[in-house]
C-alpha positions in Angstrom: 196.7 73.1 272.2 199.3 71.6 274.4 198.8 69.7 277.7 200.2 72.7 279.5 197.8 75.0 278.4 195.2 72.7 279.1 196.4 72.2 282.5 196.3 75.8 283.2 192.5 76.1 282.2 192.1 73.4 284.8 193.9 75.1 287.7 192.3 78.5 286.9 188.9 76.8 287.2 189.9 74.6 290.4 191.2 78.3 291.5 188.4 80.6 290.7 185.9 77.7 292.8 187.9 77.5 296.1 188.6 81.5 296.2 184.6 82.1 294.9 183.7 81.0 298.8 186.3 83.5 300.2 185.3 86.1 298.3 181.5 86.1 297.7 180.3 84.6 301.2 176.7 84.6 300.5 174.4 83.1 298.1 177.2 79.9 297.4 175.8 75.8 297.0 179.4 75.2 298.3 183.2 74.5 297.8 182.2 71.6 295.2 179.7 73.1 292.9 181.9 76.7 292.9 185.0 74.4 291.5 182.2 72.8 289.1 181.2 76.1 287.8 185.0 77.5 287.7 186.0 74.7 285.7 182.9 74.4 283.3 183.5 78.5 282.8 187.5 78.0 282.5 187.4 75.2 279.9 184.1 76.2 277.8 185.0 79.7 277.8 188.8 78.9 276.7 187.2 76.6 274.0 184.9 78.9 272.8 187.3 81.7 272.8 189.8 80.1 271.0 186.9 79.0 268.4 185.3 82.0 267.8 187.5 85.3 269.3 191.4 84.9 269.8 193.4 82.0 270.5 196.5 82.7 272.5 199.8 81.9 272.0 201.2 82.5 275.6 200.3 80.8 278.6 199.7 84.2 280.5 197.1 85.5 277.8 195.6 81.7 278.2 195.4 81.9 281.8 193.4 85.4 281.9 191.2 84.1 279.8 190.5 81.2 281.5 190.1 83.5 284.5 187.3 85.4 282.9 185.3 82.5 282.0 185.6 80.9 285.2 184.2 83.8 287.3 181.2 84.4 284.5 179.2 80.9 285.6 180.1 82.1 289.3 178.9 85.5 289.0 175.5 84.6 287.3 175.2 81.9 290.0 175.6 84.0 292.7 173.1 86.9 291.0 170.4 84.4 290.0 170.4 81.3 291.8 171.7 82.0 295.2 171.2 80.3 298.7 171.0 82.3 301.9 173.4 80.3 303.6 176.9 82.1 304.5 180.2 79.7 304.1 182.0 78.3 307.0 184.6 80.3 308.7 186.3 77.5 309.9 187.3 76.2 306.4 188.7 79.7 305.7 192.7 79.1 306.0 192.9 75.7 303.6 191.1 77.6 301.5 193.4 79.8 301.3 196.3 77.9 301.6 195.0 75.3 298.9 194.4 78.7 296.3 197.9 79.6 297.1 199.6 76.1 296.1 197.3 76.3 293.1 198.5 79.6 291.6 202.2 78.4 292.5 201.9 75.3 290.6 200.0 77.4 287.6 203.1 79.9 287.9 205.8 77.4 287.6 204.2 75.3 285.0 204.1 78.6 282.4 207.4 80.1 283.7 209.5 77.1 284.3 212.6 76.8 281.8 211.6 73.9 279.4 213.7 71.1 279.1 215.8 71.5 276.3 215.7 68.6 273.8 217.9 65.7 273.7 220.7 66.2 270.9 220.5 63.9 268.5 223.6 62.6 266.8 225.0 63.8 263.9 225.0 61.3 260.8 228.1 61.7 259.6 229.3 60.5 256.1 231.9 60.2 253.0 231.5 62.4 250.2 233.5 61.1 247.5 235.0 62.8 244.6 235.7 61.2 241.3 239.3 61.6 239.7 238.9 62.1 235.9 241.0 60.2 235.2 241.7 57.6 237.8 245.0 56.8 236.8 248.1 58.9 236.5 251.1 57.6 234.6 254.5 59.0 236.1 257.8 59.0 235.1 261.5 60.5 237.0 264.7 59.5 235.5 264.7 55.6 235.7 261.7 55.4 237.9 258.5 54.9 236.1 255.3 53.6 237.1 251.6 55.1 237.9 248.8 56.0 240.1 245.4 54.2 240.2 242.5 54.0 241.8 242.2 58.2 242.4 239.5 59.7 244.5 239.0 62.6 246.6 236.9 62.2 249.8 235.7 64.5 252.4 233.7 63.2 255.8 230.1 65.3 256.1 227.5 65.8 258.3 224.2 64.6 256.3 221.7 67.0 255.1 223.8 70.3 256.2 226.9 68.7 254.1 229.3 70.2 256.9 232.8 69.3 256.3 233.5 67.5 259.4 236.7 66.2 258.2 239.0 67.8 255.3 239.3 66.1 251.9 241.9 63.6 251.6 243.1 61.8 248.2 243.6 58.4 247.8 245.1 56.3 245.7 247.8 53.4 245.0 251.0 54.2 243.7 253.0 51.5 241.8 256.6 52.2 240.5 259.1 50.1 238.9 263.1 50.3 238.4 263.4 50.4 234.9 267.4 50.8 234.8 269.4 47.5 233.5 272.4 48.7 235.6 271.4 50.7 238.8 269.8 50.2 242.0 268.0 52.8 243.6 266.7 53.4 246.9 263.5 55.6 246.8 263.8 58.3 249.3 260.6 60.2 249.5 257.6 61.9 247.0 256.1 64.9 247.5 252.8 65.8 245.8 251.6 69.3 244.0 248.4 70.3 243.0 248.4 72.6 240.3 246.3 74.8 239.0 244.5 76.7 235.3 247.7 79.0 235.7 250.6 76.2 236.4 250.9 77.5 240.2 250.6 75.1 243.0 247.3 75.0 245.6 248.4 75.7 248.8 246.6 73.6 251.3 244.6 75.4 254.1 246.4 76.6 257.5 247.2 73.5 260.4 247.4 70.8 257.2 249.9 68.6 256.4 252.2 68.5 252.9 251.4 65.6 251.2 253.5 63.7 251.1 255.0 59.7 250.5 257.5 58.4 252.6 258.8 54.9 251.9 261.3 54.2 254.3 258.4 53.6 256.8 256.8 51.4 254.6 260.3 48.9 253.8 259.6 49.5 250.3 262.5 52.2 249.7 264.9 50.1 247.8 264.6 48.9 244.0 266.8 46.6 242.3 267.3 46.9 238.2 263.1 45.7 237.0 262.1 45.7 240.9 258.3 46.9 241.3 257.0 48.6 244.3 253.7 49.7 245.7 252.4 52.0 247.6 249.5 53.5 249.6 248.6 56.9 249.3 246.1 58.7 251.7 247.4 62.5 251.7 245.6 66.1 252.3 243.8 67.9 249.5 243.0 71.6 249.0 239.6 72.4 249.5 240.1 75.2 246.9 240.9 72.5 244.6 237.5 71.0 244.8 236.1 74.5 242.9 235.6 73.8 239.9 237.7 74.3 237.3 240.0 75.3 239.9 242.7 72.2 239.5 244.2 71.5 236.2 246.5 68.6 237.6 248.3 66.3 239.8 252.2 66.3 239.7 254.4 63.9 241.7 258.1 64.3 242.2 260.2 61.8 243.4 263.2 61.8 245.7 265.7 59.2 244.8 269.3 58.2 245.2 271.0 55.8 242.3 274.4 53.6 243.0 275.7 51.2 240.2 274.3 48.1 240.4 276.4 44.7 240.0 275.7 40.9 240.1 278.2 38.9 241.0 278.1 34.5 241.4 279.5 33.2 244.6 281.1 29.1 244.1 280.6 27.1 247.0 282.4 23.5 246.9 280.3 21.5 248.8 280.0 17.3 248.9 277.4 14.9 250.3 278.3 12.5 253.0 281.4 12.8 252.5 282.5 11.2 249.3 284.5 13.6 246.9 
């Protein structure tokens, strides 16, 4: 039972008393024991209803019962304990006027929109992926090096485990000049994800290629045994999280070679002037 309901059996009793005196003149005690017998029928005979009958879900099958058991104490009062006074005329238009605010305040409390409830945030968090295994091993002409620390992570909401952001993969990538003779300057890598059948896993519509550019990063150049290493935080297939769906991880690397030559420079030089 809620409080609105309850307040309905209350202004159906309160109701039923004040228009008892309007409608059966004779045989009343007055405007205080009519609403004491409205409410005592209203209540009780909601109670007992709900008890032993029917209890309603709406508020409008509430309120006609409520109605019912407020005139039944008013009706046996009037047939078997009556007065021979008549009521007062001259309290006939509050009356009225008081029944009236009382059924408008009964009608808006059941037919008033409810208040919708607040939102609640979201809890949003990472679901991560492991990478089996972790670390990749590449290797492009005389760049060599690897990839470590894998993992594949999407951003959910908790308990429905809606994607609120896409998967990405992460990882650290470490290369290394491995030539004795040649420089190179590292121009970009491009990742594929490939699947059971050797074909690439196209990422879904509106994503980015992934892929590394190191020019941004000042890490583009490599001297003969010069290391590098970069960050990687690039797109992933959500078709690629099925499983069995990816096979592996290829990375293909962009690079441009020039001979590479040490030369010594002689400087004569002397201190405070002596030759």
């Amino acid at each position: 039972m809620s409080f609105v309901m309850f307040a309905t059996w209350v202004l159906v009793g309160v109701l039923a008393g004040v228009l008892a005196g309007l409608v059966m003149k004779r045989g009343g005690h007055g405007l205080k024991t009519d609403v004491t017998l409205g409410l005592v029928g209203s209540i009780g005979g909601s109670v007992l209803a709900r008890a032993l009958i029917y209890a309603p879900n709406g508020m409008i099958p509430a309120a006609v019962i409520a109605c019912i058991g407020a005139a039944i104490p008013l009706v046996l009062q009037r047939r078997f304990w009556p007065t021979d006074t008549v009521g007062q005329e001259q309290g006939r238009m509050w009356k009225w006027g008081f029944g009236a605010a009382l059924v408008v305040a009964m009608l808006w409390m059941n037919l008033a929109p409810a208040t919708p409830p607040t939102a609640t945030a979201a809890v949003i968090e990472d679901k991560s992926y492991a990478v089996t295994p972790a670390t990749l091993k590449v290797h492009a002409g005389i760049v060599a090096g690897e990839v470590v620390d894998l993992k594949v992570t999407e951003r959910v909401e908790k308990g429905s485990d809606r994607v609120v952001t896409k998967a990405k993969l992460s990882g650290v990538l470490r290369l290394k000049n491995i030539s004795t003779s040649q420089a190179v300057r590292l121009v970009a890598g491009k990742i594929l994800y490939i699947d059971a059948h050797g074909q690439p896993i196209k990422l879904e519509d509106a994503r980015t290629e992934p892929a590394i550019k190191f020019a941004s990063s000042g890490n583009d150049r490599l001297d003969p045994g010069q290391e590098t290493t970069e960050s990687m935080d690039v797109e992933f297939p959500a078709e690629a999280l099925k499983t069995a769906r990816l096979k592996e991880i290829r990375v293909e690397l962009a690079y441009i070679t020039s001979p590479y030559r040490s030369d010594t420079l002689r400087i004569p030089v002397s201190i405070g002037g002596r030759p």
